[in-house]
C-alpha positions as YAML, in Angstrom:
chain: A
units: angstrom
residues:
- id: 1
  name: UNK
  ca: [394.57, 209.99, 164.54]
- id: 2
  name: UNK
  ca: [394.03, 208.15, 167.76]
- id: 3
  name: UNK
  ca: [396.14, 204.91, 168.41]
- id: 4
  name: UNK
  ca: [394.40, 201.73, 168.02]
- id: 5
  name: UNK
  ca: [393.98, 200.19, 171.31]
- id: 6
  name: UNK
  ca: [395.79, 196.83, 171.86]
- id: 7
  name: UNK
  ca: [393.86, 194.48, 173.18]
- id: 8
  name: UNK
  ca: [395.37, 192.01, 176.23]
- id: 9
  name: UNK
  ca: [397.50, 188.87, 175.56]
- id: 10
  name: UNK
  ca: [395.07, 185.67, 176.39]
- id: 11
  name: UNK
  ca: [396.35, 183.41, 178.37]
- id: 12
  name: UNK
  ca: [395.16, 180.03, 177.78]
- id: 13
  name: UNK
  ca: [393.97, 177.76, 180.47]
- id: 14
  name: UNK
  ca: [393.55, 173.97, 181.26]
- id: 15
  name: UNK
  ca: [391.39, 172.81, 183.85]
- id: 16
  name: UNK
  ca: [391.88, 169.51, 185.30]
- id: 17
  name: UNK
  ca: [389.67, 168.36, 188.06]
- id: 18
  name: UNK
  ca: [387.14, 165.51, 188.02]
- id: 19
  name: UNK
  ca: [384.60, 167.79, 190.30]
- id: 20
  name: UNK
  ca: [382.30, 169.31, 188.00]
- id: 21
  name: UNK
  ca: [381.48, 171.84, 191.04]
- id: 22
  name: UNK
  ca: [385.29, 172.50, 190.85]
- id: 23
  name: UNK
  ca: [385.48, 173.12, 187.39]
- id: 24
  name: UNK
  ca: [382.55, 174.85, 187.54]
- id: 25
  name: UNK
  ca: [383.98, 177.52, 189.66]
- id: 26
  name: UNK
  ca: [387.09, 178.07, 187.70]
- id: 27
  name: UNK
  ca: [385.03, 178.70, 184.91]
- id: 28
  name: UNK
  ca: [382.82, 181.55, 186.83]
- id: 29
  name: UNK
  ca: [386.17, 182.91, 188.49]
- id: 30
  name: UNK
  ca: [387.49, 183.60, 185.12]
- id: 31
  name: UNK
  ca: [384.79, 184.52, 182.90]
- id: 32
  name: UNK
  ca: [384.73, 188.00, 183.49]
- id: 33
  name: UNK
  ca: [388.78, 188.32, 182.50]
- id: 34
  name: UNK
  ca: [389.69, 189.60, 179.93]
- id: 35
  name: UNK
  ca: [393.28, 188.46, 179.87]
- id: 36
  name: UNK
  ca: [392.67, 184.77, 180.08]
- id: 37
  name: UNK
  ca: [390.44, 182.23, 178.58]
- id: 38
  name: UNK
  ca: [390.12, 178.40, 179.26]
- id: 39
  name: UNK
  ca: [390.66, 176.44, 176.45]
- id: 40
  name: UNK
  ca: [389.88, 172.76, 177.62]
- id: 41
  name: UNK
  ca: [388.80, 170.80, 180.54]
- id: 42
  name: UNK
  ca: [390.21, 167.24, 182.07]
- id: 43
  name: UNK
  ca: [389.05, 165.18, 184.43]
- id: 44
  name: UNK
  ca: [391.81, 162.65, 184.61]
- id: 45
  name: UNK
  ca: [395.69, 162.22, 184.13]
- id: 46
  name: UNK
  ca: [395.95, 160.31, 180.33]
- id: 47
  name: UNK
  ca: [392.52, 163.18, 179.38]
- id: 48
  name: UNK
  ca: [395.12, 166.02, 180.81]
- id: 49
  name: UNK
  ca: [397.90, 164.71, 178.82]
- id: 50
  name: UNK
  ca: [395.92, 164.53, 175.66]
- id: 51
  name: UNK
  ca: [394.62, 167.77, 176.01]
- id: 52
  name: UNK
  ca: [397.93, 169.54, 176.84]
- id: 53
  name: UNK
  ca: [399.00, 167.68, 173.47]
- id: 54
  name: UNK
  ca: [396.29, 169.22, 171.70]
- id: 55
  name: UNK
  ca: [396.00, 172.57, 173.15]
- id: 56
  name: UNK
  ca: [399.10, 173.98, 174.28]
- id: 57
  name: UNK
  ca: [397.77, 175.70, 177.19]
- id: 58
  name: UNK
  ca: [399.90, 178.61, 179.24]
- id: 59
  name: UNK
  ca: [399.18, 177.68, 181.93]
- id: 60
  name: UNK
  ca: [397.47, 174.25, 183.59]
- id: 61
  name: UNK
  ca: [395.74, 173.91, 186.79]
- id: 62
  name: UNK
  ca: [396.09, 170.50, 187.64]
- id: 63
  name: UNK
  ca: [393.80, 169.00, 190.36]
- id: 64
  name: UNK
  ca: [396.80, 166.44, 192.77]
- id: 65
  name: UNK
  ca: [393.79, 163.71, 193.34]
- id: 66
  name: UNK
  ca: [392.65, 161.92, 189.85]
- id: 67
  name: UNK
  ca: [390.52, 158.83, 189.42]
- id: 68
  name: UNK
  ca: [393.48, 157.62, 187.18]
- id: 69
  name: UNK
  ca: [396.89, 159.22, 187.95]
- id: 70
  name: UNK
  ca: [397.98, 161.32, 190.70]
- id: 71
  name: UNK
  ca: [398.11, 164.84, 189.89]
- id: 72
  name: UNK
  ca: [402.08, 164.52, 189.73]
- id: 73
  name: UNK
  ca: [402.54, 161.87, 187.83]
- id: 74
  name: UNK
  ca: [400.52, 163.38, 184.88]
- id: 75
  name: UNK
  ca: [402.53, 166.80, 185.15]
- id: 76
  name: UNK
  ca: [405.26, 164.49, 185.08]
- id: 77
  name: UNK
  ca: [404.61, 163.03, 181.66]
- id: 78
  name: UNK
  ca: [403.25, 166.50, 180.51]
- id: 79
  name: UNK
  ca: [406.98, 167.75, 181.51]
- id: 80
  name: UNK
  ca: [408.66, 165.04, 179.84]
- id: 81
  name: UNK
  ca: [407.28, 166.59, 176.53]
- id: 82
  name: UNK
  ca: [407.24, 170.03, 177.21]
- id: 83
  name: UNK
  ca: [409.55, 171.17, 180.00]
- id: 84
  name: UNK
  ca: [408.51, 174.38, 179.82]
- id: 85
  name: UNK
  ca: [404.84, 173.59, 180.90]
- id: 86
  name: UNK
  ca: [403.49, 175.97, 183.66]
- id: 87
  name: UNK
  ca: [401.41, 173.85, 186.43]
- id: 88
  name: UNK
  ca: [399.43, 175.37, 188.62]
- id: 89
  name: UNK
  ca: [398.93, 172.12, 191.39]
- id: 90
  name: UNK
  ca: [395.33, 172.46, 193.11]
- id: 91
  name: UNK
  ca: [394.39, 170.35, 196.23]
- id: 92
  name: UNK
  ca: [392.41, 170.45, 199.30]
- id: 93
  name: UNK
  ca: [395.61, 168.95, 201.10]
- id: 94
  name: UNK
  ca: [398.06, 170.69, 202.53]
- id: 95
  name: UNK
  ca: [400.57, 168.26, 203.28]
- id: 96
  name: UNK
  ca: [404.36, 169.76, 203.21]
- id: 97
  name: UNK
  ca: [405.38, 166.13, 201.99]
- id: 98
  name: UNK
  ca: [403.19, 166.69, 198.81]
- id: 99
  name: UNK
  ca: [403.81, 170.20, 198.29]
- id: 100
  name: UNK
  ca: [407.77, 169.26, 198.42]
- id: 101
  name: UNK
  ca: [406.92, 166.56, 195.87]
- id: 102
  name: UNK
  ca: [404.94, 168.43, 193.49]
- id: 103
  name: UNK
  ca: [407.61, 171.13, 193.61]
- id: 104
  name: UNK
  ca: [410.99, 169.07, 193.24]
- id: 105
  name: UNK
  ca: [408.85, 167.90, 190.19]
- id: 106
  name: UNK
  ca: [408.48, 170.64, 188.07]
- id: 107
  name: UNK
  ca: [405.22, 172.29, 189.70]
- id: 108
  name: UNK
  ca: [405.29, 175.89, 189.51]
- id: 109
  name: UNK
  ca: [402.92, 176.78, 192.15]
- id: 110
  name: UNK
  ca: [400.36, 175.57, 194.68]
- id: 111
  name: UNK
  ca: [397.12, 176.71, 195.48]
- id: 112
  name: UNK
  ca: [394.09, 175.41, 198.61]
- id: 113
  name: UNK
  ca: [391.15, 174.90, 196.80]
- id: 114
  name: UNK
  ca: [389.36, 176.82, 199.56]
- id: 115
  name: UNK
  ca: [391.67, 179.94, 198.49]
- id: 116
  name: UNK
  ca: [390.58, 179.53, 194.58]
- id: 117
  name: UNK
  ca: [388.08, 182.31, 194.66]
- id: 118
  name: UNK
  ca: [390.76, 184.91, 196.16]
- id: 119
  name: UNK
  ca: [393.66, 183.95, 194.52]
- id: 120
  name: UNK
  ca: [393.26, 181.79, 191.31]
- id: 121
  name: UNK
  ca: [393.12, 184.47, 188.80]
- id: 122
  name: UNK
  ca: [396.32, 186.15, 190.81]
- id: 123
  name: UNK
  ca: [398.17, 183.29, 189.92]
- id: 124
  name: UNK
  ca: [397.57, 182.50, 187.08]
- id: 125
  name: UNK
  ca: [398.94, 185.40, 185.98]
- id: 126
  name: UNK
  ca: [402.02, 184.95, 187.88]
- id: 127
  name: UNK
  ca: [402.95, 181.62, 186.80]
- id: 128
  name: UNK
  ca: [401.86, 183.22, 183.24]
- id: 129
  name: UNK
  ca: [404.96, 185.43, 183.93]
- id: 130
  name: UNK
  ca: [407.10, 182.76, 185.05]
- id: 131
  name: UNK
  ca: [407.21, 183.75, 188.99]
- id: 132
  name: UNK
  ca: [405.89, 180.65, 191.29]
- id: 133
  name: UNK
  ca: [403.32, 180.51, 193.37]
- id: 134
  name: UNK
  ca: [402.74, 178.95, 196.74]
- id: 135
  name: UNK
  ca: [399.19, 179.81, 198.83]
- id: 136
  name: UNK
  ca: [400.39, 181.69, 202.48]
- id: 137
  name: UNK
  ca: [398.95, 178.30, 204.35]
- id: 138
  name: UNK
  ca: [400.53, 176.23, 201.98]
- id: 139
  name: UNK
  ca: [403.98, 177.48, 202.59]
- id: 140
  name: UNK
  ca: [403.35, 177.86, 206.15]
- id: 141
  name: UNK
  ca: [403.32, 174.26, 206.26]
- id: 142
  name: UNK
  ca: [406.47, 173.88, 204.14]
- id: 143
  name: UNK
  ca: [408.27, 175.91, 206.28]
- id: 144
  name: UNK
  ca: [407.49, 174.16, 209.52]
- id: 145
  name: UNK
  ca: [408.91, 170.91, 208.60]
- id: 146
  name: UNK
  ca: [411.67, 171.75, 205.75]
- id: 147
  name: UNK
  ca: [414.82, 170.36, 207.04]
- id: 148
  name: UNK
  ca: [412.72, 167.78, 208.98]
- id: 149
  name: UNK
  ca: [413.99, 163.60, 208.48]
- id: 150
  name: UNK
  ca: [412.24, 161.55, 205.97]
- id: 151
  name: UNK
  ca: [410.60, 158.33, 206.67]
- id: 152
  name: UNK
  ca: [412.50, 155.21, 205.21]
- id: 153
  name: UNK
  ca: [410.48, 152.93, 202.25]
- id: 154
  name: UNK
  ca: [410.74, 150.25, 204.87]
- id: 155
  name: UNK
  ca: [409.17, 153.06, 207.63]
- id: 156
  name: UNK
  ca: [406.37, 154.20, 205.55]
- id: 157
  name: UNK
  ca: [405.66, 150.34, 204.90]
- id: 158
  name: UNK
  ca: [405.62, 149.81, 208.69]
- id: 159
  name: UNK
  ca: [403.66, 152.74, 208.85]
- id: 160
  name: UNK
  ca: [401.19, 151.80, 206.14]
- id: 161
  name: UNK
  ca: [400.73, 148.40, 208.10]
- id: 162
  name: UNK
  ca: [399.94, 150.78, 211.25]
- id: 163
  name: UNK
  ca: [397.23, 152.84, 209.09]
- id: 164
  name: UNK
  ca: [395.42, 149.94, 208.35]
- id: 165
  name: UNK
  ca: [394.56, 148.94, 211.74]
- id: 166
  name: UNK
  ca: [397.39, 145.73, 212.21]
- id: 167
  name: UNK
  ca: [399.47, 144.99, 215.16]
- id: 168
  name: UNK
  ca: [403.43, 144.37, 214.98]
- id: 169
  name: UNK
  ca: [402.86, 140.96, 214.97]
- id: 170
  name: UNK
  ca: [400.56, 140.90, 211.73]
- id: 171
  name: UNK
  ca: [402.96, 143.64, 210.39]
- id: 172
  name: UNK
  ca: [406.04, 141.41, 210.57]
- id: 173
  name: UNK
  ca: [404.49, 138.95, 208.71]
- id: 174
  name: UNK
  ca: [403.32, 140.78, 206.16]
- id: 175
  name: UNK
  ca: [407.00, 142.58, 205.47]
- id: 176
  name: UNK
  ca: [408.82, 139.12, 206.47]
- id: 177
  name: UNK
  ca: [410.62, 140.90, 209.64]
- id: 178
  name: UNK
  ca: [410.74, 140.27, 212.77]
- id: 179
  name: UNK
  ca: [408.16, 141.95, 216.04]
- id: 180
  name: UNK
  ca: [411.63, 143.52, 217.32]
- id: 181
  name: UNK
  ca: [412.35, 145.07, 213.85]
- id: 182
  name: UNK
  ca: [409.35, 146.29, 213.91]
- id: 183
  name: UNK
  ca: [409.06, 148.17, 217.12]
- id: 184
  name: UNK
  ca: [412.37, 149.62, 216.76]
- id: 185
  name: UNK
  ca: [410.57, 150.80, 213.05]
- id: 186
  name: UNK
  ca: [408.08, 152.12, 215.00]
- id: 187
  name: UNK
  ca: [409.93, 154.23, 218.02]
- id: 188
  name: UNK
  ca: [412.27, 155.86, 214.83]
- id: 189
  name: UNK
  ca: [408.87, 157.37, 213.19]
- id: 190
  name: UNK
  ca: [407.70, 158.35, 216.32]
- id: 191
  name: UNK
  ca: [410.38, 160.33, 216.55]
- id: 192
  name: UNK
  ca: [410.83, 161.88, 212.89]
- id: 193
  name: UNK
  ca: [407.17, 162.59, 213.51]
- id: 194
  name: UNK
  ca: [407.37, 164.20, 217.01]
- id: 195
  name: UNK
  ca: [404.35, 161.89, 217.24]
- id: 196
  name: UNK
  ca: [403.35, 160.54, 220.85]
- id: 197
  name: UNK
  ca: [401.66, 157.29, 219.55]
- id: 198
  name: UNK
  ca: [401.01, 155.08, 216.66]
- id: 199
  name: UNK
  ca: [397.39, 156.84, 216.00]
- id: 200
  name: UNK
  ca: [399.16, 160.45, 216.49]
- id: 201
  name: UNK
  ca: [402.07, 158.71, 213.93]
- id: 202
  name: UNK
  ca: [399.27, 158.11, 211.51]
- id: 203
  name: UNK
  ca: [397.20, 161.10, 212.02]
- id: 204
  name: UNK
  ca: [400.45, 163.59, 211.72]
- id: 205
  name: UNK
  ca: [401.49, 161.40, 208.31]
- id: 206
  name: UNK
  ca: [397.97, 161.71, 206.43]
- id: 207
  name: UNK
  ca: [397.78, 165.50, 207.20]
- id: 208
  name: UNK
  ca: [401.64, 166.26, 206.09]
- id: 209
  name: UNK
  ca: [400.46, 164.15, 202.79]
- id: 210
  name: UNK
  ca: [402.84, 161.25, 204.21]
- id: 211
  name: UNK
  ca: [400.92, 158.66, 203.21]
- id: 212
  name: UNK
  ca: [396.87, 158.33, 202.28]
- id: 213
  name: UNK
  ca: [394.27, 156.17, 203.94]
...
């Protein structure tokens, strides 16, 4: 008699995203596989949470930008209940700052957007297995600037001041230092950035995921 055939463990998938287009995609990227099947979608942190409670998904793909939460912090809280959680972090960023971030907490990959349609159902089936995942231009990044020196809370404050167009002056008043403090704030990110001015500073800071404007 012939052997039944077996048919594929499913691997059940949550989509969080609060682009429709996004989800959208996801949906048509996985609908002809036969090995996975998404089980819920999310389009903010607390929805996420509640439908990791409900659903138990093997794997999550977790959007970083949410009209609620970041993208971290949710994972976070998903994490806090169930350690073992496999999060797949999504973003059109590719800041090595974030990609540190999402990693140190608990992320177990992250994929470009742009790269969904090649590699999405890849890694989902990786994570699945409990190998991570980081996209090529993603750890490209990473790799550039691991080692590199980290911007002080009082820095990325200075900095922050800097983003949002005010001078030292208006800076020191705001933090309650003085215009000297501040400049010699400013020359040490300049040079943790390798950044020639205080619009390079800013520039190099959104795009490593630094800080957001």
């Amino acid at each position: 008699m012939p052997m039944p055939s077996s048919s594929p463990e499913i691997i059940s998938v949550l989509v969080v995203d609060d682009h429709p287009l996004l989800r959208d995609g996801v949906a048509f990227a996985l609908s002809g596989e036969a090995d996975m099947r998404i089980v819920a979608n999310a389009t903010d942190g607390r929805s996420a949470i509640e439908a990791f409670r409900e659903h138990r998904p093997d794997v999550t793909l977790m959007d970083l930008q949410l009209p609620d939460m970041s993208g971290v912090d949710a994972m976070c809280v998903i994490r806090s209940e169930f350690p073992l959680a496999r999060i797949l972090v999504l973003t059109t960023y590719r800041g090595d700052v974030q990609v540190a971030n999402a990693l140190k907490k608990g992320a177990s990959g992250f994929l470009l957007k742009a790269s969904l349609r090649k590699e999405l159902r890849d890694a989902i089936r990786a994570v699945n297995a409990g190998r991570r995942v980081i996209s090529p231009d993603v750890a490209s990044n990473l790799a550039e600037y691991l080692g590199g020196e980290i911007l002080s809370e009082r820095e990325l404050q200075v900095l922050g001041g800097v983003a949002r167009g005010y001078g030292n002056k208006k800076i020191a008043s705001e933090l309650g230092i003085s215009e000297d403090t501040v400049k010699s704030h400013m020359k040490s990110i300049l040079s943790k950035l390798g950044a020639n001015d205080r619009t390079h500073a800013v520039v190099t800071a959104v795009k490593r995921g630094i800080i957001q404007i």
